[in-house]
ZAMARGU-4260 file (C-alpha; in steps of 0.2 Angstrom, whole numbers, plus 5000, padded with zeros to 4 digits):
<rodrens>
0) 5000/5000/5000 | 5006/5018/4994 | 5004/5034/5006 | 5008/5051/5000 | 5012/5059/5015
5) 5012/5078/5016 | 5023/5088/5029 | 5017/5104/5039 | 5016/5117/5027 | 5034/5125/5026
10) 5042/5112/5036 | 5059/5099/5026 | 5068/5085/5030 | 5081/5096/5032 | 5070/5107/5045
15) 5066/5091/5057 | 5086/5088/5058 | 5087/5105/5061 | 5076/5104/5075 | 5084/5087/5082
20) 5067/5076/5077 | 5073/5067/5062 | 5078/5052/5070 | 5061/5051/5080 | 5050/5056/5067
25) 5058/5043/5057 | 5055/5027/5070 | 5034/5027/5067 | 5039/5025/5047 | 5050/5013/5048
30) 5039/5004/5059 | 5024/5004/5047 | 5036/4999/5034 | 5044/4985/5042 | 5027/4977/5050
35) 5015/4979/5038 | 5024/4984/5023 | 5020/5000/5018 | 5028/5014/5006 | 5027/5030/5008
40) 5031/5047/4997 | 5037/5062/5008 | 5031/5078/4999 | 5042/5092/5009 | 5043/5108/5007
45) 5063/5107/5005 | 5072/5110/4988 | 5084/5095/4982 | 5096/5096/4998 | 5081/5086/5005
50) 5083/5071/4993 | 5101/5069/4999 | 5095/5063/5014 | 5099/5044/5015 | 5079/5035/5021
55) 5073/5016/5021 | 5074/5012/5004 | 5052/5012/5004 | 5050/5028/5008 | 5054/5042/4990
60) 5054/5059/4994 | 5046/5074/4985 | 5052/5090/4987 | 5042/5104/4980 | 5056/5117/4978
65) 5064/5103/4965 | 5048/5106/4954 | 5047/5125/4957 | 5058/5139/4962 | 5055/5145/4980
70) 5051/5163/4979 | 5058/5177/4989 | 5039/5181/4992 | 5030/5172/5005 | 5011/5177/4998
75) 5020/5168/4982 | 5025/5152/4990 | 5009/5149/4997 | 4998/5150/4980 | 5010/5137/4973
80) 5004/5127/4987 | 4987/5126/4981 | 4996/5119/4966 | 5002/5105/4972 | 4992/5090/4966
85) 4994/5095/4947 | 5014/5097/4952 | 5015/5080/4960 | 5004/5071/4946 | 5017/5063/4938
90) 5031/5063/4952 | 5021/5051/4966 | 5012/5039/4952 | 4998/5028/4958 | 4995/5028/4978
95) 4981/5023/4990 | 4982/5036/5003 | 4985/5054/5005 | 4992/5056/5024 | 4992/5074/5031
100) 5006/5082/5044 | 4996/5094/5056 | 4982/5104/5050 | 4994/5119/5042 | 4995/5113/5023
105) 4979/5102/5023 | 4974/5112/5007 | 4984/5104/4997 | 4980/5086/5003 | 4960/5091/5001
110) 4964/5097/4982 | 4974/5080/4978 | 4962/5070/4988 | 4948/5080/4976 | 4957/5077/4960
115) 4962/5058/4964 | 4947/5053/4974 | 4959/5044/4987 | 4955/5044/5005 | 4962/5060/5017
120) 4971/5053/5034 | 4973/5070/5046 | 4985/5067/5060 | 4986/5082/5071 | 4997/5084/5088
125) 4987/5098/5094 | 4972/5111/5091 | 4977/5125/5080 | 4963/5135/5082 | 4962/5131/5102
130) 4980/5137/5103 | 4978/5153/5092 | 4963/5156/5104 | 4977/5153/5120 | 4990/5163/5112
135) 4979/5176/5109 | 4982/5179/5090 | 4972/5190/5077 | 4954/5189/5075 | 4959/5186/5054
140) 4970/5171/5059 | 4958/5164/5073 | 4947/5164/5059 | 4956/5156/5048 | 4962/5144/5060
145) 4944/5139/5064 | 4940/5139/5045 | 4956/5128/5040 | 4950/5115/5053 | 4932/5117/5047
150) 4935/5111/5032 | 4947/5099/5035 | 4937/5091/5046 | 4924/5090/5032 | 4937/5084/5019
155) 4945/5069/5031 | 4940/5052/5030 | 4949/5049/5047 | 4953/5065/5058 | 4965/5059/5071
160) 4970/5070/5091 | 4981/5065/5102 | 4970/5068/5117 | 4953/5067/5123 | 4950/5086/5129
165) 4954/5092/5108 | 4940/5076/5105 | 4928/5086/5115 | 4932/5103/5107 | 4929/5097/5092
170) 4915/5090/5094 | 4906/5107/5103 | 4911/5119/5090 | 4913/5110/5074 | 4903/5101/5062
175) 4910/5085/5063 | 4906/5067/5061 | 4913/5059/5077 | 4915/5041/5068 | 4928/5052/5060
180) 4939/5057/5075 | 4952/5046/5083 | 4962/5048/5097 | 4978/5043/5092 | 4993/5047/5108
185) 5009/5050/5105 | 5022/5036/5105 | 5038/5036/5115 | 5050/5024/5120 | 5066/5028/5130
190) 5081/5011/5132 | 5092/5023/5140 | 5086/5020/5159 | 5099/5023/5171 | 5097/5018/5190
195) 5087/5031/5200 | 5098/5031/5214 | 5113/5037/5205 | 5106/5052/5196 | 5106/5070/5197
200) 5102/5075/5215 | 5103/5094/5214 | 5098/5095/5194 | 5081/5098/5185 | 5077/5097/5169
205) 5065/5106/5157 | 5062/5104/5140 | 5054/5116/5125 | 5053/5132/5115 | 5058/5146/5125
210) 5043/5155/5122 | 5030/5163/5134 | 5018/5147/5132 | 5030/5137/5143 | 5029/5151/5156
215) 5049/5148/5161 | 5050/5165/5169 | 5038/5156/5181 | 5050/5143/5185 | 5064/5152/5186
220) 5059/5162/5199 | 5050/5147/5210 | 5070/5141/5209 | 5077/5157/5220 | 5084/5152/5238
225) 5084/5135/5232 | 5101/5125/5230 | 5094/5116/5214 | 5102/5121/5197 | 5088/5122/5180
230) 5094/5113/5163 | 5082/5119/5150 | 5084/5112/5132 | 5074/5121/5117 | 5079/5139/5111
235) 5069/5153/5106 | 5064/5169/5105 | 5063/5172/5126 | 5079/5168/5129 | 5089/5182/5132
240) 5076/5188/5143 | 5076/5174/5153 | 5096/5174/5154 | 5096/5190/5163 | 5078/5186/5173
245) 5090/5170/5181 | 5107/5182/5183 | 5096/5195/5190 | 5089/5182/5203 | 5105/5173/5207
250) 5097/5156/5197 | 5107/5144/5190 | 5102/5141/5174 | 5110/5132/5160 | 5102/5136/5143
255) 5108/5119/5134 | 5100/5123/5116 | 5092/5110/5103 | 5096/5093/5108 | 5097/5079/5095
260) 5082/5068/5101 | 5092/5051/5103 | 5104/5062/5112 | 5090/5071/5123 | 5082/5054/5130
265) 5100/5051/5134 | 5099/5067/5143 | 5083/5063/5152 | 5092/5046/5161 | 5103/5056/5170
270) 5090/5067/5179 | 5077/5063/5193 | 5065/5077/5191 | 5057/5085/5178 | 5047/5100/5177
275) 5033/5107/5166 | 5027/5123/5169 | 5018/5125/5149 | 5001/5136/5152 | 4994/5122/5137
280) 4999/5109/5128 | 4992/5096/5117 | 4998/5079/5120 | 5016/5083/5127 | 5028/5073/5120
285) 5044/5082/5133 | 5033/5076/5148 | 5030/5056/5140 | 5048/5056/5136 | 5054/5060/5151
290) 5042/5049/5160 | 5047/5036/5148 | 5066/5040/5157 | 5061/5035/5172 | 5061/5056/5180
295) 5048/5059/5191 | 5039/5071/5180 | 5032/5087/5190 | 5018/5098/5180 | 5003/5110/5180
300) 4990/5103/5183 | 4981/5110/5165 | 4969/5099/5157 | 4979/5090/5144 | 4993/5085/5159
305) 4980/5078/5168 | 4974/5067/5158 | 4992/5059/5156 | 4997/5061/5177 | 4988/5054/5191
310) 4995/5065/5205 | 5006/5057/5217 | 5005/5039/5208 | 5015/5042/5192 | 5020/5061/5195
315) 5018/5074/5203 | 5004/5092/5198 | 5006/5108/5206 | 4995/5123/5205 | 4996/5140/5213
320) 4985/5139/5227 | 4985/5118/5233 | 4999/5113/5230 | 5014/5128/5224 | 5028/5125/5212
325) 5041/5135/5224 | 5037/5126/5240 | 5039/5109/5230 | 5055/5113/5223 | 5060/5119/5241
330) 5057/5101/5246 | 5061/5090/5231 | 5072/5080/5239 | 5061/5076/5253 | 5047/5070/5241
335) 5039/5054/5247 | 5039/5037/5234 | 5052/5043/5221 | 5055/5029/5215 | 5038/5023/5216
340) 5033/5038/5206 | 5047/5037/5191 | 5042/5015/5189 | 5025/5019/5188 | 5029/5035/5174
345) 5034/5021/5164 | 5023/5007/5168 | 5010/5020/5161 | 5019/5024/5143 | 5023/5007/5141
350) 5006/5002/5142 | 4999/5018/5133 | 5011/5026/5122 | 5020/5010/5115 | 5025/5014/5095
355) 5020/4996/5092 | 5001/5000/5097 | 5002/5015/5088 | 5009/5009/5071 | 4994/4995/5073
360) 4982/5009/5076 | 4988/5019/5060 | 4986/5002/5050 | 4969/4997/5058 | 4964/5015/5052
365) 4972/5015/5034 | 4965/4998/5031 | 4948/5005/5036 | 4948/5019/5025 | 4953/5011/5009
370) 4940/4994/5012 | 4926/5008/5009
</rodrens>
């Protein structure tokens, strides 16, 4: 069976090694292949570098900017977009499925999914349109946001979330046929456990963009008269602010930069706790993977965290007023079951975040849609 898979609109090969992903994006594919055999044709928006790139042998990649020149012109970029599906005719040859990367570029799987009357897979990893609404955005992109997913909603055969709070959003303020959505978690896996005992004492660890969403201001400052020392890995636009928010507060923090994946769940063995302090998320793939390490995973308690944490059985949630970040940072080391807590983080993603259930998921799904 032949999926044409479409990337984020904007977004290469050469863009997830940038960003340290590769490797893990990678794993699910080679899964699919391997099990169930599958081929796959990446259509990126990369120029020819991306074909250099050495994949299993099933999977051909597509860039657009090897068919086109990549204008100077964003606006320009973006109606070439739209088209795609005549561009790829005779590049990606007879196929079964069109597979679509989050929401951003879904027009161009809906055009080629209308001119080749082949089934539409939507994978999402989070809400757009929730998030543009969070991030407080313009009332023109909300609305495009909401449009986007509107219509993709009504162009998918299967629309698949990560998690059961952007289910219930969808289903209150779009038309949607629920048969459509699935909830599909992300997958992680980490072989890298180290013995609890012999990890950082002193040290937490913090993962993402450096970007007001994941409200590190906040944690640095719950870190002051504390003898602990802050590890963040993600950079950013907020990070020279946040370098002189710590120096001014007398916080040790080390800013560690993008991390390669396989080398960041290295990272993660070495530490006992980690800590979230995200205002949202969507299915957070920092906080399964450290769990996945074995750290005992410390976050806000905000609906999508909650739904992955059980407080005081696989981690730990803090709000402002019950239970404050600061006074359990002043008292990590005095905090009961550790060990108790890290086993169970990963009795949990073994059990619901394994890549072999998903890949089965994905099959059971594609298998589903093409039977019609």
């Amino acid at each position: 069976m032949h999926i044409v898979y479409f990337f984020t609109y904007g977004y290469s090969i050469k863009s997830w090694e940038s960003a340290g992903i590769l490797s893990r994006e990678l794993k699910i594919f080679d899964k699919l292949i391997e099990d169930f055999g599958l081929k796959f044709t990446f259509v990126t928006y990369g120029d020819n570098k991306d074909k250099e790139f050495k994949l299993n042998k099933n999977i051909k990649i597509v860039p657009i900017y090897s068919l086109i020149n990549k204008s100077e012109n964003k606006y320009k970029n973006l109606y070439s977009s739209f088209k795609l599906s005549k561009l790829l005719k005779n590049e990606i040859g007879n196929f079964d499925v069109i597979k679509q990367n989050q929401l951003l570029g879904s027009w161009a799987s809906i055009l080629l999914k209308l001119n080749s009357k082949k089934p539409l897979y939507t994978r999402t990893g989070y809400d757009m349109f929730l998030f543009s609404l969070k991030e407080k955005k313009s009332i023109f992109k909300i609305f495009l946001y909401y449009l986007l997913t509107q219509l993709t909603l009504i162009f998918s055969n299967i629309y698949s979330i990560t998690n059961k709070l952007d289910s219930m959003f969808l289903k209150k303020y779009f038309l949607v046929n629920k048969k459509k959505l699935v909830i599909r978690p992300n997958w992680v896996s980490n072989e890298n456990y180290k013995n609890f005992n012999l990890r950082y004492e002193n040290k937490i660890l913090s993962v993402g963009r450096l970007e007001k969403q994941k409200n590190f201001e906040y944690l640095i400052k719950c870190l002051v008269n504390t003898n602990l020392t802050l590890d963040i890995v993600g950079s950013g636009s907020e990070q020279e602010n946040l370098e002189k928010i710590s120096e001014n507060l007398a916080v040790n923090v080390n800013f560690l930069g993008t991390v390669e994946n396989n080398q960041l769940l290295k990272l993660m063995a070495e530490y006992k706790y980690f800590v979230s302090t995200s205002s949202f998320e969507g299915n957070p793939k920092a906080i399964l993977e450290a769990m996945a390490s074995g750290c005992v995973v410390i976050a806000k308690d905000i609906p999508n965290n909650v739904e992955i944490i059980n407080n005081k059985v696989n981690g730990i949630l803090f709000n402002e007023h019950s239970m404050p970040l600061q006074s359990l940072l002043k008292n990590i080391n005095t905090l009961d079951d550790e060990q108790n807590l890290s086993e169970n983080g990963i009795e949990y993603i073994k059990k619901n975040n394994s890549i072999e259930e998903l890949a089965n998921n994905i099959y059971q799904d594609i298998q589903l849609i093409t039977s019609k």
